[in-house]
N, C-alpha and C positions, 0 to 999 in steps of 0.2 A: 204970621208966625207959623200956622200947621205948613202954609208952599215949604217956610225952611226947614222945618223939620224932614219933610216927603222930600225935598231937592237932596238933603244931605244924608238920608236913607239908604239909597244906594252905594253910596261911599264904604258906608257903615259895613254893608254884607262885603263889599269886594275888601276891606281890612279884615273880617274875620277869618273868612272862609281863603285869604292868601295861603302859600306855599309855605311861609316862616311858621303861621301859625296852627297851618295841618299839625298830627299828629306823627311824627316821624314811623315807617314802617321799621320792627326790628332790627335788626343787625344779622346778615346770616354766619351761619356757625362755621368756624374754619375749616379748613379742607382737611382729611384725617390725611397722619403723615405716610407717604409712601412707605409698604413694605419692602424693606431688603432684600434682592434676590441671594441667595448661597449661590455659592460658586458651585459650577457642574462638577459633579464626580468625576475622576478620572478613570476613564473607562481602559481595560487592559486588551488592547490591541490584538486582533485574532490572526492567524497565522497567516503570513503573508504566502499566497497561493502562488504567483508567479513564480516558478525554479529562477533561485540563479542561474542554475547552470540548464540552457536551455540544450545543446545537442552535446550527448555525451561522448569524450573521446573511446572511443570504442574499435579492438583490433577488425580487423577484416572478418564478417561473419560471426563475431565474436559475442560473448556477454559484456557488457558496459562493466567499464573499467574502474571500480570504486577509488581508486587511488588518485586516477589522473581527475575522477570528478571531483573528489575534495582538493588537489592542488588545483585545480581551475578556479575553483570554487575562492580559495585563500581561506587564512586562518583555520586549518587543520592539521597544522604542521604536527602536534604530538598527539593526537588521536591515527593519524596516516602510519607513523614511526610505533606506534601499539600494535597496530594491524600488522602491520610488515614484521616483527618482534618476535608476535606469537602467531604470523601463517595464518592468521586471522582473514586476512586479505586474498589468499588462496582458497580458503574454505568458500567465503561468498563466489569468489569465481567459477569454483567448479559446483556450487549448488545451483548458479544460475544455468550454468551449462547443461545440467541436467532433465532432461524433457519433462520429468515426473515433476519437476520442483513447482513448486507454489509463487514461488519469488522470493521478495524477502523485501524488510523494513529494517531500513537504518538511523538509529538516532546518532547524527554525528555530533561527537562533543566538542565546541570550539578550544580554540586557546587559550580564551582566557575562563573558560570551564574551568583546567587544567592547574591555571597559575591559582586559580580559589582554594585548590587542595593546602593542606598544610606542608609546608617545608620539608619534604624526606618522603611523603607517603607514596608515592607512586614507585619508586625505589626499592620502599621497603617489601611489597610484596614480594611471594616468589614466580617462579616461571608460572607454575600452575595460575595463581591467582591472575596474575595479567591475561594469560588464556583464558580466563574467567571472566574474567571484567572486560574486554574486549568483545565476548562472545554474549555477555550480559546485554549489548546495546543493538542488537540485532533480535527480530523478530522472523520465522520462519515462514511469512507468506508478505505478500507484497497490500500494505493496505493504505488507502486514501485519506486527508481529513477526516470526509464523511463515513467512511467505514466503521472509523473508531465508535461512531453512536451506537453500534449493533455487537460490538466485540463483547465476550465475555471476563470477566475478570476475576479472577488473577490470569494474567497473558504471558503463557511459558514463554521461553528464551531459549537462544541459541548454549545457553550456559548449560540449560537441563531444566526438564519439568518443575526441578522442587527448589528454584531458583527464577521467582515470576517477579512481574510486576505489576503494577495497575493503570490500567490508559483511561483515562475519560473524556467525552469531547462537549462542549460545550459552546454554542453561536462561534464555530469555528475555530475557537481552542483547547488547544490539547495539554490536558493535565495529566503529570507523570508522579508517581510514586513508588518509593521502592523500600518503604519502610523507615530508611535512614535519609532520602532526599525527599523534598517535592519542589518541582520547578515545572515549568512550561516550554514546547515548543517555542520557538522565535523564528523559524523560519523553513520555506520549501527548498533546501540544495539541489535535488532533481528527482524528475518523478516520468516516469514509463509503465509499461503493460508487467514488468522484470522487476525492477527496483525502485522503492521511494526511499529518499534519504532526505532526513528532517534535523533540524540543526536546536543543540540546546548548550545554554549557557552554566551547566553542572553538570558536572560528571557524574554518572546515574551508577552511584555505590551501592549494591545486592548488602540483603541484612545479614545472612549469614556472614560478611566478612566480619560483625562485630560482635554477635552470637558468641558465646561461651562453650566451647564444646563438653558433649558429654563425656565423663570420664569413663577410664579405660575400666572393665568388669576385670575384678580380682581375681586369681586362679580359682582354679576349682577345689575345695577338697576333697585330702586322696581318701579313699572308703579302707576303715576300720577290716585288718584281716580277719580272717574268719579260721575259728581254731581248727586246727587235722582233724578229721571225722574219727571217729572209732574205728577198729580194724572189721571189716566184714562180716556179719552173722552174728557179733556181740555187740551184748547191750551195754548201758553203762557199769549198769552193776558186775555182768558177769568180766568186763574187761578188768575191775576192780577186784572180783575174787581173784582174778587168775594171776594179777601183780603180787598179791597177799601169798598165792600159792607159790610161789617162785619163790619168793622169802623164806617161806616155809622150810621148799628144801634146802635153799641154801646153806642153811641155818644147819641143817643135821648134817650136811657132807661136811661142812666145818667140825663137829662133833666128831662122824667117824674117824677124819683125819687125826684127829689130835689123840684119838685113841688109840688109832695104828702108830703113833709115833710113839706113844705111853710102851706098848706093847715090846717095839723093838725097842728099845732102851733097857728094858729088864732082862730079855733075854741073852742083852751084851753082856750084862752085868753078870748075869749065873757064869 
């Protein structure tokens, strides 16, 4: 009887201690669920440095010819016809020409800058104001991208000192404002030791066009006369005896007369 018990012993453990009746290890914990990536910001594209227009048509010996760079260039069909308009186009030529000059900075406004304006307004200015606004998008020395990080601001214009605007440069792009606009370069048109011309899609409209003017100062007025002096060496008083005195006599030749007249009357009479 104990052989059967001690034979079947061994059974005993390999049932307990099997795999069915281990203790199951827990369950691991599910995987946490993937975070969502956001979509990347869209980032605003810095000016692209390559010139369109890489050799500028240029006469013999000449200063680079803003006109034929923007028709090389396209789409500055009514910024070119501005230039041309108000002599605007001549100005740059002969400032480049000139040994003393600085250069000059062009911001050329596209076409469809142009078509953004409202229906009539380019029209409606007068000759002045086109010369204005023409001469507004020109800067008086010739400056690069990276120049602009060092400029001062407000950056007079070809328009006149008290008609600025503001350039700021940032990782390569150029922010413009002029009060009533702000937009961005979009592009290098051509760039030299002479001339950079950089291309924007709004017309870069000075604040004074929308400024109120000061009104006109009223006449003057005219200053209260001032009465005749007295006659010389008399005072007030004595000017006032002497009117009194005059009365005085008046007064008795009137008397004598009418007694000279009494007089000859009676003697008609006798």
């Amino acid at each position: 009887m104990s052989n059967h018990l001690l034979s079947s012993f061994p059974v005993l453990l390999i049932f307990l201690f099997s795999p069915t009746n281990l203790a199951q290890s827990p369950a691991q914990a599910p995987a946490a669920p993937a975070v969502p990536v956001a979509p990347a910001v869209p980032v605003t594209p810095a000016v692209p440095v390559t010139p369109m227009v890489q050799a500028a048509p240029t006469p013999s010996g000449g200063p680079p010819n803003i006109t034929a760079i923007l028709e090389k260039a396209g789409h500055f069909i009514t910024f070119i016809r501005l230039l041309k308009s108000t002599q605007t186009d001549t100005l740059i030529r002969n400032q480049l020409k000139a040994d003393s000059s600085n250069g000059l900075t062009v911001f050329a406004a596209s076409d469809n800058a142009f078509g953004n304006l409202s229906t009539g307004a380019l029209n409606s200015y007068s000759d002045e104001q086109k010369a204005q606004l023409a001469k507004f998008h020109l800067i008086s020395s010739v400056l690069s991208i990276t120049d602009f990080q060092t400029v001062t601001n407000p950056i007079a214009t070809e328009a006149g000192p008290s008609i600025p605007m503001n350039v700021t440069e940032s990782g390569n792009q150029l922010n413009i404002t002029t009060g009533i606009v702000n937009t961005t370069v979009t592009g290098t048109v051509y760039t030299d030791n002479r001339l950079a011309v950089y291309q924007v899609d709004r017309v870069l409209l000075p604040l004074y066009f929308f400024s109120t003017p000061a009104p006109a100062p009223g006449p003057v007025p005219s200053k209260p006369k001032k009465k005749a002096p007295a006659p010389t060496g008399l005072s007030g008083d004595a000017s006032v005896s002497l009117s009194g005195a005059v009365r005085v006599i008046q007064r008795r030749l009137g008397v004598v007369s009418f007694g000279g007249f009494l007089v000859a009357g009676l003697v008609l009479c006798v």
